[in-house]
mmCIF file of the C-alpha atoms, coordinates in Angstrom:
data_MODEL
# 
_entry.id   MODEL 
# 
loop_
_atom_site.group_PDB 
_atom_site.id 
_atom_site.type_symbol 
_atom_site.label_atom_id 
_atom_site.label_alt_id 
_atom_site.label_comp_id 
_atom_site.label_asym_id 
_atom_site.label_entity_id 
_atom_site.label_seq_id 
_atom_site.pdbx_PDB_ins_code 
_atom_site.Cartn_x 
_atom_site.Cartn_y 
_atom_site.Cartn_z 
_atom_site.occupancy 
_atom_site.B_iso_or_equiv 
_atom_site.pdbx_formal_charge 
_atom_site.auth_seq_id 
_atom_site.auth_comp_id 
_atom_site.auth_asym_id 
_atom_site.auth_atom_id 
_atom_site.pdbx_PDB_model_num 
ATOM 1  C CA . UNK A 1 1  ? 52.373  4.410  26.146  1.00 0.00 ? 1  UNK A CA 1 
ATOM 2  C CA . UNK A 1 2  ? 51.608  0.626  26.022  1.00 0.00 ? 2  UNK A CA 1 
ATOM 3  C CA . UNK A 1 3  ? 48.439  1.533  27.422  1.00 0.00 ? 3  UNK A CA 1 
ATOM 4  C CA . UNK A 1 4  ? 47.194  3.125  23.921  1.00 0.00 ? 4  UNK A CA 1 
ATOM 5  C CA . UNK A 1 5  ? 48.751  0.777  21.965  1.00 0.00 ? 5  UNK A CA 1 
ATOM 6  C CA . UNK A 1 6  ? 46.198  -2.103 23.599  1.00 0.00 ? 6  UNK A CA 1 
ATOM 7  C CA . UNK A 1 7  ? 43.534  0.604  23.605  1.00 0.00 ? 7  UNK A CA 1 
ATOM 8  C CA . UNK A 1 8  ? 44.460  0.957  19.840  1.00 0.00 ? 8  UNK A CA 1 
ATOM 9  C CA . UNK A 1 9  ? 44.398  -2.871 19.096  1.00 0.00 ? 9  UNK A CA 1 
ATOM 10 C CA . UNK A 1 10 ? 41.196  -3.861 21.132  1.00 0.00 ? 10 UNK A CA 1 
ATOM 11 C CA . UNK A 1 11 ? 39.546  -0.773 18.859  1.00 0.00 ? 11 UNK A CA 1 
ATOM 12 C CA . UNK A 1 12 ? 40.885  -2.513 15.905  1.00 0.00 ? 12 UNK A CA 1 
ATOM 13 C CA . UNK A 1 13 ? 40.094  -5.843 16.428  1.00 0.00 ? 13 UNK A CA 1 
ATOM 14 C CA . UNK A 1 14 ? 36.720  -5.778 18.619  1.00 0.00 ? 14 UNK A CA 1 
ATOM 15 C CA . UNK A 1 15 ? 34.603  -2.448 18.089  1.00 0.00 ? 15 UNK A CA 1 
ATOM 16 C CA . UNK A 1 16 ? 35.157  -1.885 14.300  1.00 0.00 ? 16 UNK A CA 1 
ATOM 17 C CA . UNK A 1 17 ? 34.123  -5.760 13.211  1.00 0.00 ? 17 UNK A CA 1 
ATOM 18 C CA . UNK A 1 18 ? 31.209  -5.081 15.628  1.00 0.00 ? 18 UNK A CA 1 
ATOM 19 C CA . UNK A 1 19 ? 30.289  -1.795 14.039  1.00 0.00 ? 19 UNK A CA 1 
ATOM 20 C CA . UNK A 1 20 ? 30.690  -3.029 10.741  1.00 0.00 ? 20 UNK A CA 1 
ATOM 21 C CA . UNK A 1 21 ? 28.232  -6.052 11.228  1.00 0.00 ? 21 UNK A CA 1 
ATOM 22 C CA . UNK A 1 22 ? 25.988  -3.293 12.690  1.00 0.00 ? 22 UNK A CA 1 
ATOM 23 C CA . UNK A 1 23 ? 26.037  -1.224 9.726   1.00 0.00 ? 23 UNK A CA 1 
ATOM 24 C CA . UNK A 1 24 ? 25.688  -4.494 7.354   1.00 0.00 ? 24 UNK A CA 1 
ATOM 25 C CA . UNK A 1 25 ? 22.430  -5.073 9.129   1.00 0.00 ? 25 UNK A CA 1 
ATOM 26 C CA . UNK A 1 26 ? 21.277  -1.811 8.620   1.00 0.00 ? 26 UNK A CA 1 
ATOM 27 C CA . UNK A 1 27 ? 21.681  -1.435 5.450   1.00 0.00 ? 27 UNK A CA 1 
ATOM 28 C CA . UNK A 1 28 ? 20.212  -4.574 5.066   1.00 0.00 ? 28 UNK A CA 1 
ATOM 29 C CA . UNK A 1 29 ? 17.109  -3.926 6.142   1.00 0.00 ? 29 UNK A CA 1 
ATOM 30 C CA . UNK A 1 30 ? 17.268  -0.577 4.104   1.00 0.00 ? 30 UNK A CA 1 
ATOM 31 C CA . UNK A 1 31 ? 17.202  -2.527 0.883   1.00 0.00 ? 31 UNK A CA 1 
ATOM 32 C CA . UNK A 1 32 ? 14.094  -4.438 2.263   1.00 0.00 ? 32 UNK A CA 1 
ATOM 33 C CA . UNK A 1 33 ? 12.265  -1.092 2.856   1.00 0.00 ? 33 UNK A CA 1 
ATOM 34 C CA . UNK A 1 34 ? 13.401  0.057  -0.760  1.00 0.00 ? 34 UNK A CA 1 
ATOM 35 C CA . UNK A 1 35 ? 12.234  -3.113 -2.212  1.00 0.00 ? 35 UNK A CA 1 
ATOM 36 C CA . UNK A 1 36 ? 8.691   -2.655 -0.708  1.00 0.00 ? 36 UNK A CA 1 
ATOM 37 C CA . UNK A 1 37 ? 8.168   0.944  -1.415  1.00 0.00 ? 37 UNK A CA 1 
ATOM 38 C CA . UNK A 1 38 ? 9.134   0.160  -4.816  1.00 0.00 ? 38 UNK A CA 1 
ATOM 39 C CA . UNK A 1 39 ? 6.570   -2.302 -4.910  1.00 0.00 ? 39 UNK A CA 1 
ATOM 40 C CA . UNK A 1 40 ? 4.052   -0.025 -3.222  1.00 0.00 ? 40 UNK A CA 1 
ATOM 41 C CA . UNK A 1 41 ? 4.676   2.592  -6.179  1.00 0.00 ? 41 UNK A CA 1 
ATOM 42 C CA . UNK A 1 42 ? 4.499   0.147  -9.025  1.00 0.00 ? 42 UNK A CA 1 
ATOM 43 C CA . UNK A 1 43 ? 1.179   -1.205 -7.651  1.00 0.00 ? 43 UNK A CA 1 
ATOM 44 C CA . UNK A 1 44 ? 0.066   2.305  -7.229  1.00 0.00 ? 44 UNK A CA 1 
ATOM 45 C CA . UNK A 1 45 ? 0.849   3.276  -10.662 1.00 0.00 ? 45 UNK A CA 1 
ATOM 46 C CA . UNK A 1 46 ? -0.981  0.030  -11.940 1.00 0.00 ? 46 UNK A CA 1 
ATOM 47 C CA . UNK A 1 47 ? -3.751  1.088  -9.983  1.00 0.00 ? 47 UNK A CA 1 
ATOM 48 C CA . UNK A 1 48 ? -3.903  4.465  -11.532 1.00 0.00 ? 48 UNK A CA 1 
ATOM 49 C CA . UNK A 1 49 ? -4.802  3.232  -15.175 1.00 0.00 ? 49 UNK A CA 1 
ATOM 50 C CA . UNK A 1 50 ? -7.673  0.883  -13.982 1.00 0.00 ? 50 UNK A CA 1 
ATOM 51 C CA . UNK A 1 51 ? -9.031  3.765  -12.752 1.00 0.00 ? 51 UNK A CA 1 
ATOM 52 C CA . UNK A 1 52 ? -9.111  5.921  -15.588 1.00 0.00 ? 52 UNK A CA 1 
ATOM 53 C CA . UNK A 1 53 ? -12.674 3.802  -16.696 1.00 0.00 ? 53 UNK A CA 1 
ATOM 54 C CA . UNK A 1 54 ? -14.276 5.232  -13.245 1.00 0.00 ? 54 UNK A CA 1 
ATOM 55 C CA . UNK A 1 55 ? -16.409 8.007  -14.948 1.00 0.00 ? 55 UNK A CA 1 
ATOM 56 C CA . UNK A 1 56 ? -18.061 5.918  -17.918 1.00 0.00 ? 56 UNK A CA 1 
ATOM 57 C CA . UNK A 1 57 ? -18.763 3.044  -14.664 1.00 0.00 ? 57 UNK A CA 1 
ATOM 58 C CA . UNK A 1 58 ? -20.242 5.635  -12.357 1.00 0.00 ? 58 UNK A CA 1 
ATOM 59 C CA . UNK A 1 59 ? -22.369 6.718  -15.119 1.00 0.00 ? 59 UNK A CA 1 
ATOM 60 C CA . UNK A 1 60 ? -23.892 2.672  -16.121 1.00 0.00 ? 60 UNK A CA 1 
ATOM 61 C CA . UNK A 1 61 ? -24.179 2.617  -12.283 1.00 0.00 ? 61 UNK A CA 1 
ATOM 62 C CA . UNK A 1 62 ? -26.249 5.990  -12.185 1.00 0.00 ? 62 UNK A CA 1 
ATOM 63 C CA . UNK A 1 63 ? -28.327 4.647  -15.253 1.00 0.00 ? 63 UNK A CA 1 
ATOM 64 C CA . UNK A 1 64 ? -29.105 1.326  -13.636 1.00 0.00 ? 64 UNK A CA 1 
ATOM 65 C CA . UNK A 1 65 ? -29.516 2.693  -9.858  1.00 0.00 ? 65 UNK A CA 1 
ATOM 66 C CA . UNK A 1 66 ? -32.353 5.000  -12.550 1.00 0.00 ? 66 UNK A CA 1 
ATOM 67 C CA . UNK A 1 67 ? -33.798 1.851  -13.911 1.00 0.00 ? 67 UNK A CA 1 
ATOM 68 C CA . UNK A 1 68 ? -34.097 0.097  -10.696 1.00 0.00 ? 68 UNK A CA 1 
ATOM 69 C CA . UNK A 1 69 ? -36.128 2.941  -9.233  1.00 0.00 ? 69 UNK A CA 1 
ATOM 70 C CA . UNK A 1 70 ? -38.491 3.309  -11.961 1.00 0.00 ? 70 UNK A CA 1 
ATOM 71 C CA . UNK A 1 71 ? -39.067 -0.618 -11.370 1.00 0.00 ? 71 UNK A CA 1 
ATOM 72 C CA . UNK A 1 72 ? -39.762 -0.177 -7.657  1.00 0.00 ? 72 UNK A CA 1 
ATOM 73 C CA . UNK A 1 73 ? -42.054 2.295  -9.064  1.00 0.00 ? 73 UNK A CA 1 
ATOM 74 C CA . UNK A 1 74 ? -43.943 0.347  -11.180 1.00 0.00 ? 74 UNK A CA 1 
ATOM 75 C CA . UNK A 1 75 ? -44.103 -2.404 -8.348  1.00 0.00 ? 75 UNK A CA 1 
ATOM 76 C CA . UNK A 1 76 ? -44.878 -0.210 -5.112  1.00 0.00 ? 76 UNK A CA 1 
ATOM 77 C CA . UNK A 1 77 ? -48.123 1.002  -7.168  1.00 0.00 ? 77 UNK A CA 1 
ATOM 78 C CA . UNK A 1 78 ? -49.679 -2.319 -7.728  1.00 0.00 ? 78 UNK A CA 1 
ATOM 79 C CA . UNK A 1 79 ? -49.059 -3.673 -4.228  1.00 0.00 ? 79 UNK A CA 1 
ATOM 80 C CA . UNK A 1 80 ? -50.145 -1.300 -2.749  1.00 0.00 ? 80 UNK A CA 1 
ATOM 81 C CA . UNK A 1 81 ? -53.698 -1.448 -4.250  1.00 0.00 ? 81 UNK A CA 1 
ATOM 82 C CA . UNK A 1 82 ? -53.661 -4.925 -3.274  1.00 0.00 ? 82 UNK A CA 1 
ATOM 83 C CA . UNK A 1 83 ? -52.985 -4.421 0.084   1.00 0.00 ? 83 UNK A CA 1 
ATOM 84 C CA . UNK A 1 84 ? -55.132 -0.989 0.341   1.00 0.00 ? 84 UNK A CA 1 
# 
């Protein structure tokens, strides 16, 4: 019977402190991970209304890729008369 009753006390006094500085850890670190995620998400959301301009940019982009070609144009014709 005395035998429990140390069992008993070591269980109170050394595995339950030990366990409970385990958990505090844990959830610890669980908090970090929330804090980043939430970060992640916020950024992502921010991210989401700078890309609602995309469409009207691709299209300047297509117009001046357009441009750039026709000036090519112009210049490949010339040179190459020069160097013939």
């Amino acid at each position: 019977m005395n035998l429990w009753w140390i069992g008993n006390i070591i269980l109170v006094v050394v595995i339950v402190p030990v366990l409970v500085a385990l958990l505090n850890t844990l959830l610890g670190a669980l908090e970090r991970i929330r804090g980043a995620s939430q970060d992640a998400l916020d950024g992502g959301v921010a991210l989401i209304g700078e890309l609602d301009t995309a469409p009207a940019l691709l299209e300047t982009t297509d117009d001046v890729i357009k441009e750039v070609a026709n000036g090519a144009v112009r210049y490949a014709g010339p040179v190459s008369k020069l160097l013939g």
